[in-house]
N, C-alpha and C positions, 0 to 999 in steps of 0.2 A: 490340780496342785502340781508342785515344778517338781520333777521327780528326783533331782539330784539334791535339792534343797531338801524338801522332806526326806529324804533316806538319809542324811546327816543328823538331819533330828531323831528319828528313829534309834538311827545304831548309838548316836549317845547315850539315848536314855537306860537308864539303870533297869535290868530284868532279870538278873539270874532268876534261876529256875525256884520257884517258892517266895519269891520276892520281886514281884512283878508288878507292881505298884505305881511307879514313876514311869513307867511305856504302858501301860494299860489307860494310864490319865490320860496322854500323850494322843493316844491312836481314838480314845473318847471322843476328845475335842474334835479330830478330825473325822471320825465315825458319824457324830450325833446328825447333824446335818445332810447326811445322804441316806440315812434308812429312815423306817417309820417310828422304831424303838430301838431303846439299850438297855442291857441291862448283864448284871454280874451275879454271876451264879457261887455257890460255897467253895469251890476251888477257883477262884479267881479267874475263870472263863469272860472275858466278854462276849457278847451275843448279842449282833446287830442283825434286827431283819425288818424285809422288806414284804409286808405283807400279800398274798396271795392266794386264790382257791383252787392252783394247779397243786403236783407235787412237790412235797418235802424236799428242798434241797439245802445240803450243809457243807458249806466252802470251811474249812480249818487251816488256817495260818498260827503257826505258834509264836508267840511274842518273846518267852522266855529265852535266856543264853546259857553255856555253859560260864561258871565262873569259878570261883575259892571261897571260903568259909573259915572264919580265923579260929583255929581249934584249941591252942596252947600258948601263952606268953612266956619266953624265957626271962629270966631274971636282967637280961640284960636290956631287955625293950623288944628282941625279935619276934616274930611273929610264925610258928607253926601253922597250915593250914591243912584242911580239906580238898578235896576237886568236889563241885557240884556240876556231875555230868562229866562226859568222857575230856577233860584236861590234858591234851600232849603236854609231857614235862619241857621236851627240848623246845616247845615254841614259846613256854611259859617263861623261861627262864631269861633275864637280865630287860626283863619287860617293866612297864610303869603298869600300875592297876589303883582303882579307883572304888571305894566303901562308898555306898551309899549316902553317906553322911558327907561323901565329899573328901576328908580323908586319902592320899596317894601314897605309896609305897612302892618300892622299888624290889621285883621278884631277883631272889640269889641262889647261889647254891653250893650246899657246904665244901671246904676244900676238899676234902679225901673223893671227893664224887668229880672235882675239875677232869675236863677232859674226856670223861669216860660216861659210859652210858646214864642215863639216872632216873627217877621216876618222882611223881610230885613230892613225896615224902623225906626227898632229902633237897627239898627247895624249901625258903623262908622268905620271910617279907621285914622288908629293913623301912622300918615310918621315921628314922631320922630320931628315934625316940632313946636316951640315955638312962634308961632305967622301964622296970616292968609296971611301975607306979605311972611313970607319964604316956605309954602306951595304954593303958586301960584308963585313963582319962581322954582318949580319943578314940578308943572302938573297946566293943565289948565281943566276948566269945559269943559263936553265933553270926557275928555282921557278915556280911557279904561283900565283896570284891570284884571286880570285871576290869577284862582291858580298858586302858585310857585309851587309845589310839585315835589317832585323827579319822578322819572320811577322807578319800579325795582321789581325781577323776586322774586318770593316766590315758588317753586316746579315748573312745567309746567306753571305756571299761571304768568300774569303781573300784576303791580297794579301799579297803575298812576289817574291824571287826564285827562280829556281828551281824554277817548278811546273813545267817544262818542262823533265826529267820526271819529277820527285819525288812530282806526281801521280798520276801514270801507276802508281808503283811501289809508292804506298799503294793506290790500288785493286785491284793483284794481292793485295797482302799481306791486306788486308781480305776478298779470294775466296776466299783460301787459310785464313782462318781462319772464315772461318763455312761452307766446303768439307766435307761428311759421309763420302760416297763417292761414286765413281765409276770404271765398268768401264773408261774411258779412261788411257792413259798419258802422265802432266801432265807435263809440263818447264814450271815459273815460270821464265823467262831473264831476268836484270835483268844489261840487258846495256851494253858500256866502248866509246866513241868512236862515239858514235851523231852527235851533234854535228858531227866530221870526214871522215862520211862510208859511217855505216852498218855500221861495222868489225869491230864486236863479235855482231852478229847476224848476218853472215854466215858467222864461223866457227865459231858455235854451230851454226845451222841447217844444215851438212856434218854436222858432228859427232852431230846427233841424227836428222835425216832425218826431218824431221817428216812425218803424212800432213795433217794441217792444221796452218797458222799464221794467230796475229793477235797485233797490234800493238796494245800498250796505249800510248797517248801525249797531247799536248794539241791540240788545232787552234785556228787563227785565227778569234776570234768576230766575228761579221758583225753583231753592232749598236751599234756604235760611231757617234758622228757622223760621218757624208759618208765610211762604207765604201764600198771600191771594191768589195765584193761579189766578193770573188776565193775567197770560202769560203759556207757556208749555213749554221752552225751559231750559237746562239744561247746567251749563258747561263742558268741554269737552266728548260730545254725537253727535259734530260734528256744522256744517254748518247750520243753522235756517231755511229752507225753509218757507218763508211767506204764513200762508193761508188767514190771516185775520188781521186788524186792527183798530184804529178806525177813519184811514185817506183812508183805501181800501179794498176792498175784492180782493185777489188775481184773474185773469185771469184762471182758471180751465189750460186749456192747460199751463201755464206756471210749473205750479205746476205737472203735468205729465209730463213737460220736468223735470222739476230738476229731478224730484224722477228714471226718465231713467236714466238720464246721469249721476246720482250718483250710480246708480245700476250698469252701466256698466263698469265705471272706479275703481268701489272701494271706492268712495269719502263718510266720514260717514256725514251722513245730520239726520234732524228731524224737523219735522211738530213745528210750529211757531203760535200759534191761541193768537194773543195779543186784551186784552180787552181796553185797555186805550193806549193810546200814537200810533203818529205814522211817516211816513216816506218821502222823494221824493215822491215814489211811488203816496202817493195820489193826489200830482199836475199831476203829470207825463201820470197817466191812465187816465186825461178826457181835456186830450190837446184835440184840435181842436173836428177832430170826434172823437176821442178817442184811446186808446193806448192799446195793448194787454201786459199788465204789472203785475211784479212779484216784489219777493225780495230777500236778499237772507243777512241775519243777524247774527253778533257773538255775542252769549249769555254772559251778563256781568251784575255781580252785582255791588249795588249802585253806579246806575248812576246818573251823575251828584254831584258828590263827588270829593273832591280832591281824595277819596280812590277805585275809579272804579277798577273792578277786574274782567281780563278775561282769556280764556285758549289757550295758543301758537297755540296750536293743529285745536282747533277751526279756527283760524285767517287764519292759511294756507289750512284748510277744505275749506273755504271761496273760498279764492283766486283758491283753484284747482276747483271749482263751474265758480265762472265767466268766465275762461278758456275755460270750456268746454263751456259752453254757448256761448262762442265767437265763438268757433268751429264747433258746432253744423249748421246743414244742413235746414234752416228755409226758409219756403214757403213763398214766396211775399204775402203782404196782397190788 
């Protein structure tokens, strides 16, 4: 698949977190055809695998996004909202956002808050609507909202909303389809409500009992002007190998596989030590008795921005990472 083509698909489709619907169809379609089965589990997990009689293994890519939730109509048509999921107020604001239904609005923010700091709760959504009667004739309390924003290529780099983690979930897809064989048993989880809390990956990883997991997702890139250095990964410097976060400490051995299986293929990777924020991974590693689990990340700045920005190179570093991991020769636990 053309990776810059499908990852425009991707980031458009509709997922906020609990309304994962329209990119879960989306990633199906191009799912069905490289594993053995699919199928959807009560929290809206999809779960593709690739049958096998080695170990358990469970790659997680989250499909869901942060987005808005329309919570109150004023009398005048505006729209009060929610954040589903961590929401910067200052990137949200004088943005276009898009309901599921199709539905656009334009994000504002009250006068007395102009100029000055503010938080989602004194931001609104203007639908162009001249009364509270013809606004709830096109969305109802409850509907959900996500940036409109385009996709599109600046040098090697993408910039969109949404790579976080629509990334993540082209790079499985991308594993999964240049994938040959292997004696291991794959579960791809591209999994619902990562965004609020990890949700969807924890009741997949009960349900599969992995004997490894990793977490495909983006991290915080650390060469931005005047980084506070609360992450180490850089863009295109390759494939993030996870050592630390502040949902895991990575599995030692998983971290000596990557760094083999990158050494032997050529594949450029780099150590990942994140202070804040973190992944699957940290439901994933204390399943049951616990998980021998790793991660494996594209560096991407401002995340959670309609203007997320990360590097091609990177993405396909990614996805030749998970490959080999699928391939690789893993001892029963």
């Amino acid at each position: 698949m053309e990776l810059f083509e499908t990852l425009s698909r991707l980031t458009a489709a509709h997922g906020v977190s609990g309304r994962e619907g329209q990119v879960r169809e989306l990633i199906r379609t191009l799912a069905e055809p490289l594993c053995d089965e699919c199928s959807v589990d009560a929290m809206g997990n999809l779960i593709c695998r690739r049958r096998g009689t080695g170990p358990k293994v469970m790659f997680a890519a989250h499909m869901d996004s942060i987005g808005l939730i329309a919570a109150h109509v004023e009398k005048e048509g505006f729209v009060r909202f929610g954040s589903v999921g961590m929401l910067p107020a200052a990137a949200a604001c004088h943005q276009t956002v898009r309901f599921e239904n199709g539905v656009v609005a334009a994000v504002a923010v009250t006068k007395d808050k102009e100029g000055e700091r503010f938080k989602p709760s004194d931001l609104y959504l203007d639908l162009g609507a001249d009364s509270r009667e013809e606004t709830e004739r096109r969305i109802s309390l409850g509907d959900t909202a996500a940036y409109a924003a385009p996709t599109f290529l600046a040098g090697r780099c993408v910039i969109s909303p949404y790579l976080d983690d629509r990334a993540g979930c082209l790079a499985m897809l991308l594993a999964m389809e240049a994938l040959e064989r292997s004696g291991n048993d794959l579960y791809f989880v591209f999994t619902t409500q990562e965004e609020v809390g990890l949700r969807g990956a924890k009741t997949a990883a009960y349900a599969i009992d992995p004997d490894y997991g990793v977490a495909v997702d983006v991290t915080p890139a650390d060469d931005v002007p005047e980084a506070d250095h609360a992450g180490s990964s850089v863009l295109g410097k390759g494939a993030a190998v996870a050592v630390m976060n502040s949902s895991m400490i990575a599995h030692p051995e998983m971290v000596r596989l990557m760094d083999r299986l990158a050494a032997e293929r050529g594949i450029p990777v780099q150590h990942d030590v994140l202070q804040r924020g973190g992944t699957d991974a940290g439901v994933i590693h204390t399943t049951r008795m616990g998980v021998v689990t790793g991660g494996v990340s594209i560096p991407t700045r401002y995340i959670h921005t309609p203007t997320e920005t990360a590097h091609l190179d990177d993405i396909r570093a990614c996805a030749d990472l998970i490959k080999a991991i699928a391939e690789s020769e893993l001892k029963e636990i």
